[in-house]
C-alpha positions in Angstrom: 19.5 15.3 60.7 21.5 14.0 57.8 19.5 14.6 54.5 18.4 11.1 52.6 20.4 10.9 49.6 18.5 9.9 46.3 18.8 7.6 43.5 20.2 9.2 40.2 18.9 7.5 37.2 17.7 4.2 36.4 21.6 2.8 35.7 22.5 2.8 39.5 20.3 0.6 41.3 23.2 0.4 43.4 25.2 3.6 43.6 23.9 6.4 45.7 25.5 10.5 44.9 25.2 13.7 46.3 26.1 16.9 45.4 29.7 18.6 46.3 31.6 21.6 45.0 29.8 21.1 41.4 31.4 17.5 41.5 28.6 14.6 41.4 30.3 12.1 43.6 29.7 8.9 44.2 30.0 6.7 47.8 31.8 3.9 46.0 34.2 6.2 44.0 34.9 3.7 41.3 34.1 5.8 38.1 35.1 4.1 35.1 35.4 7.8 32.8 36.3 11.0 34.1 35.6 13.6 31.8 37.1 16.8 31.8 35.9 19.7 30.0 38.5 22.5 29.1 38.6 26.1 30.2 35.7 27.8 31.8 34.8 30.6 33.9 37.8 33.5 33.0 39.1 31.2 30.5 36.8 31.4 27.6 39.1 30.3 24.7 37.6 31.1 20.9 34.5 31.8 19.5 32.7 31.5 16.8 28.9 33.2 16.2 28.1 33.7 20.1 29.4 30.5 21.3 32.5 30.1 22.9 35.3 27.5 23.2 34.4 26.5 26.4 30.5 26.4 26.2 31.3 23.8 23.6 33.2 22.0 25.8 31.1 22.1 28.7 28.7 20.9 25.8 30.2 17.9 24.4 31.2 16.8 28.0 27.4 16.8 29.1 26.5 15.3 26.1 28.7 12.2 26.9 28.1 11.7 30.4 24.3 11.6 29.6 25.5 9.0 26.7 27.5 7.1 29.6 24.7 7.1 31.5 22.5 5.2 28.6 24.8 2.9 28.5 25.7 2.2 31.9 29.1 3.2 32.2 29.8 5.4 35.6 31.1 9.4 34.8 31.9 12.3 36.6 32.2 15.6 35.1 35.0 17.6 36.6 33.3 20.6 35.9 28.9 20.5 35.7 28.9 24.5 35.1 30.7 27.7 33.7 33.5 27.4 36.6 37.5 28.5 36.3 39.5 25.6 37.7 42.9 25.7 37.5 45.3 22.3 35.8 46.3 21.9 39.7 42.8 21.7 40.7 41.8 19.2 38.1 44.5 16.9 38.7 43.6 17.0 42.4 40.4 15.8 41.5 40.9 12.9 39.4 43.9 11.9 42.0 40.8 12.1 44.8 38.0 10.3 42.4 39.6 7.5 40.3 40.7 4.2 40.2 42.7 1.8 38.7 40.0 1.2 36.4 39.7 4.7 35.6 39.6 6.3 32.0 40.5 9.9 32.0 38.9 11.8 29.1 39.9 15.8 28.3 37.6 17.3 25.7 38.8 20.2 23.9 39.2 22.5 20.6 41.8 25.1 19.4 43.4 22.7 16.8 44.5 22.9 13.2 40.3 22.4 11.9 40.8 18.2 11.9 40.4 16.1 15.3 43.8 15.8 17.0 44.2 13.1 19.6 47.1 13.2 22.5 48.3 10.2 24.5 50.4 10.1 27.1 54.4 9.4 27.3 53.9 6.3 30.0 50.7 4.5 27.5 50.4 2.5 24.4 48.6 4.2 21.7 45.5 1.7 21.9 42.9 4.1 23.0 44.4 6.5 20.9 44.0 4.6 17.8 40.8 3.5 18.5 39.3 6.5 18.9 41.4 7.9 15.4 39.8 5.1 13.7 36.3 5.0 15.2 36.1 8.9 13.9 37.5 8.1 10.0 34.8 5.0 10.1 32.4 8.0 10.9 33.6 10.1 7.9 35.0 12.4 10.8 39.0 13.7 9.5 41.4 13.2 12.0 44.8 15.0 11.5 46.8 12.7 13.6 47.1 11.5 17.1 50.8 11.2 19.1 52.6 11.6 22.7 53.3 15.5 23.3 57.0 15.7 24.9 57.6 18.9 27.0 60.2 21.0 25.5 62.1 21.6 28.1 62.2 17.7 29.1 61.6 15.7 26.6 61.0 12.4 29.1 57.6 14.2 30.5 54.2 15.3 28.4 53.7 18.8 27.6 50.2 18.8 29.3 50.2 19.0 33.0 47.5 16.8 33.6 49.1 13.9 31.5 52.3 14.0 33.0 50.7 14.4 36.6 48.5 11.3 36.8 48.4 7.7 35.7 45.1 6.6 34.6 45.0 6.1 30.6 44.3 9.0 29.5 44.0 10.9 26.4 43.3 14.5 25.2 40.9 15.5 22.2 40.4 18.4 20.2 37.6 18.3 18.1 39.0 21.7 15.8 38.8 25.4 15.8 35.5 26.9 16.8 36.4 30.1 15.2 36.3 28.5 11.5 32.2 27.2 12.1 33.6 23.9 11.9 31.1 21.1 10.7 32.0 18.6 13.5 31.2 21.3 16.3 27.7 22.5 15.2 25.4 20.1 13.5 26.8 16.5 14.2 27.7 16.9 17.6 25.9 13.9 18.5 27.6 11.4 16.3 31.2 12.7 17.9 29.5 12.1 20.9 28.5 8.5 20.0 31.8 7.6 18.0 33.8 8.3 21.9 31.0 6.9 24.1 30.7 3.5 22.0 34.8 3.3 21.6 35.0 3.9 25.5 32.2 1.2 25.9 34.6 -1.0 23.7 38.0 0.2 25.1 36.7 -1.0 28.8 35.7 -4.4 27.3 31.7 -3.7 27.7 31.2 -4.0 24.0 32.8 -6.5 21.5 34.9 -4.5 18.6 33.6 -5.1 15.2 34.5 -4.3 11.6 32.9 -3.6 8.4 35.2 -5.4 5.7 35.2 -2.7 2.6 36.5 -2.3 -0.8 40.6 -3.2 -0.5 40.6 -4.2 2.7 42.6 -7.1 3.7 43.2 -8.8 7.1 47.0 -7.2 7.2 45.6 -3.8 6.8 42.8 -4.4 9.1 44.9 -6.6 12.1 47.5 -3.0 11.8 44.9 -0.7 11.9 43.6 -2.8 15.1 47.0 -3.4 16.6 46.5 -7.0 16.5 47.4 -9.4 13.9 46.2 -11.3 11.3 46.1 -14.9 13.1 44.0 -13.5 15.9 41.9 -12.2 13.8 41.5 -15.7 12.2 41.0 -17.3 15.2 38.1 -14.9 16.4 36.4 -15.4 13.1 36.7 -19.2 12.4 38.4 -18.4 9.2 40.3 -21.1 7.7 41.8 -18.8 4.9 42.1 -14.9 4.1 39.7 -14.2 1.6 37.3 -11.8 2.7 34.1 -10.0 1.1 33.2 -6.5 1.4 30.4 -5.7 3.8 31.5 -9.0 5.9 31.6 -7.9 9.8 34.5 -9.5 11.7 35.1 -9.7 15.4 38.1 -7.4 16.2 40.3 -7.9 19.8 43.3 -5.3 19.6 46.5 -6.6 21.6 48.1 -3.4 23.5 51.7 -2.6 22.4 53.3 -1.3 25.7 55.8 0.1 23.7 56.5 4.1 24.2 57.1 4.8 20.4 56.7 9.0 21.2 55.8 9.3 17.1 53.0 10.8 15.6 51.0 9.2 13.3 48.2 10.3 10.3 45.3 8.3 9.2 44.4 8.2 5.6 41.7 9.7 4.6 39.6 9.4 0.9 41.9 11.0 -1.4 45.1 11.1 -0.2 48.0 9.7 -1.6 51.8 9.9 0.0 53.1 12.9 -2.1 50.3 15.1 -0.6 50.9 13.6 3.3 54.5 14.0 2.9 53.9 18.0 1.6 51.8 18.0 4.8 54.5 17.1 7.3 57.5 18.6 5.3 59.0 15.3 4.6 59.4 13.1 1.4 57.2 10.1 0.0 60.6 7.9 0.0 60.9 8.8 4.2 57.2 7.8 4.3 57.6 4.4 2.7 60.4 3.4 4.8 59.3 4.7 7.6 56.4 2.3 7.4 58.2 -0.3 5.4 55.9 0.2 2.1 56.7 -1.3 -1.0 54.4 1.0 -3.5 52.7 4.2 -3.3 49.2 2.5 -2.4 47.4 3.6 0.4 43.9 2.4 1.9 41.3 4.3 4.0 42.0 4.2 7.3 45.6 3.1 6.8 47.9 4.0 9.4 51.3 6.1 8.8 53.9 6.7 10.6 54.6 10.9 9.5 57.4 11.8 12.1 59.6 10.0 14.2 60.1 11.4 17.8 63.8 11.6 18.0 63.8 11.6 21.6 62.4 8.1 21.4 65.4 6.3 21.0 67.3 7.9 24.3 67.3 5.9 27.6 66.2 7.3 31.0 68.3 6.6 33.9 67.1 7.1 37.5 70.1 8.4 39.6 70.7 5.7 42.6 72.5 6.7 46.2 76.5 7.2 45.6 76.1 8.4 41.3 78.2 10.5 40.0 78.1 12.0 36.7 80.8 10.5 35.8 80.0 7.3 37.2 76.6 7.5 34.7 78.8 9.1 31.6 81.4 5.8 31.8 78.3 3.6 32.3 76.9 4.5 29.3 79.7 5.4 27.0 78.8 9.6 27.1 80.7 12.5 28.0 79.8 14.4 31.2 79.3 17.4 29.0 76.6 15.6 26.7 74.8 14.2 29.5 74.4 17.9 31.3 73.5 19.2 28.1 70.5 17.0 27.3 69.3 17.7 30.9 70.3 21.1 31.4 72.5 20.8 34.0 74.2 23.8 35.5 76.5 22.0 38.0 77.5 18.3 38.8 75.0 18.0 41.7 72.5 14.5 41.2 69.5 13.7 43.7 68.6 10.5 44.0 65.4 9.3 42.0 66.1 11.9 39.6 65.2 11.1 35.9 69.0 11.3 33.6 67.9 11.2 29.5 70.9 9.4 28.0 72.1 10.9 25.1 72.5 9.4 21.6 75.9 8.5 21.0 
């Protein structure tokens, strides 16, 4: 006799779960977040005191289902306990349990000491930027956040999962256990609630507000938002564009499909161009026209441009039936030798489908 299944918390009157392979999994497989905690088992990463890198991320991730859960937003953990699961594995899982509405979430540490965020190659920076601003709102420092190109192929993400699935999708790391980081001890919970209320947001459950504070203006505020600063008019009935500190607007970002592949640093409370540009190994003039500035002024929560991604500007050509490589060289104005370099070609042999990066002239 087949065993009744049970109701799992108050949120899901009308979704029913059991219990597979340490997967909670649900009949109508529509999760909204899946949230994958790094490492485990074998793979115990740092440590710091007695608890390791993946305890905390185990952690974190249980934290924010739970938080999920309050808020009604359907989860699944892709690992509930201390279980070695390999990149291949994962990826199999989220291909099995998501949908197109699905939000995949990675959770981990092993950064620089500041939060790091990673989007993918094939997504706007939206969520990305979101999340880098909810965390600066929350006096959290975030070191930057930008697409990761493998090194060997620049036109695919360095992390497996990323380049293997097509959810949005973004990677965090919270900062390195082994320094008794602030963030990964006593306010936990307030990480926890900066993602769960900017996931709430991001999948249009929550309306996106903002605090209006000293030397803010709507330009800064509509680029920090990725909209601009007539939608932000519109949404607040403003007829001009005075504001007053402590003011709360109504925010709507607009997504930028654009695949810019740079990575970008949020100012924090006392920085100032000459000490970002030491940072990245670059020069306060590249800063400024990199993001078109006109004086050295800089506001909280102000978005920079600190590197462009080079490979960014080089087209991808997919290899049709009957290409040659010369054929694609003529096309585009490139010697066969260039075009086998940038794709480490060996011999003149194309399949079709394949993925040519054009080089830069």
């Amino acid at each position: 006799m087949r065993k009744k299944k049970e109701v799992l918390g108050k949120n899901y009157p009308r979704t029913f779960y059991l219990q597979r392979n340490n997967l909670l999994l649900g009949d109508y497989m529509d999760y909204k977040v899946i949230i994958n905690p790094e490492l485990g088992g074998k793979d115990v990463g740092g440590s710091y005191n007695g608890q390791t890198a993946k305890d905390y991320n185990l952690r974190f991730s249980k934290l924010l289902s739970s938080k999920l859960n309050d808020m009604g937003i359907s989860n699944l953990l892709l690992r509930s306990g201390d279980k070695t699961i390999s990149n291949i594995e994962r990826i199999n899982m989220i291909k099995q349990n998501s949908s197109p509405n699905t939000i995949i979430l990675t959770n981990g540490l092993d950064s620089e000491g500041d939060i790091e965020i990673i989007y993918p190659l094939r997504s706007d920076d939206v969520l990305a930027s979101r999340l880098a601003t909810g965390f600066t709102d929350n006096d959290f420092n975030v070191s930057k956040f930008y697409q990761q190109r493998s090194s060997s192929n620049s036109s695919v993400d360095a992390d497996s999962i990323l380049a293997s699935t097509t959810n949005p999708s973004v990677i965090i790391r919270y900062g390195d256990i082994s320094k008794n980081n602030d963030y990964l001890n006593g306010r936990i919970d307030e990480l926890v609630d900066v993602v769960a209320n900017t996931l709430r947001s991001y999948l249009g459950l929550a309306n996106d507000y903002y605090i209006v504070k000293k030397g803010d203006n709507l330009y800064s505020i509509a680029q920090k938002y990725n909209t601009t600063v007539d939608n932000i008019k519109k949404l607040n009935n403003l007829s001009s564009n005075n504001l007053s500190i402590g003011q709360k607007l109504i925010i709507k970002s607009i997504p930028s499909t654009k695949d810019d592949g740079n990575i970008y640093y949020i100012v924090k409370k006392g920085d100032n161009l000459y000490s970002i540009a030491r940072q990245y190994e670059t020069t306060v003039s590249k800063l400024k026209q990199l993001n078109n500035l006109t004086s050295n002024l800089l506001s909280i929560g102000q978005r920079l441009i600190v590197k462009k991604n080079n490979a960014n500007s080089n087209q991808i050509y997919i290899v049709k039936k009957g290409d040659t490589l010369y054929q694609i060289a003529r096309l585009y104005n490139v010697s066969v030798v260039d075009l086998k370099r940038v794709n480490g070609l060996t011999n003149d042999i194309l399949t079709i489908g394949m993925n040519l990066i054009i080089p830069n002239k």
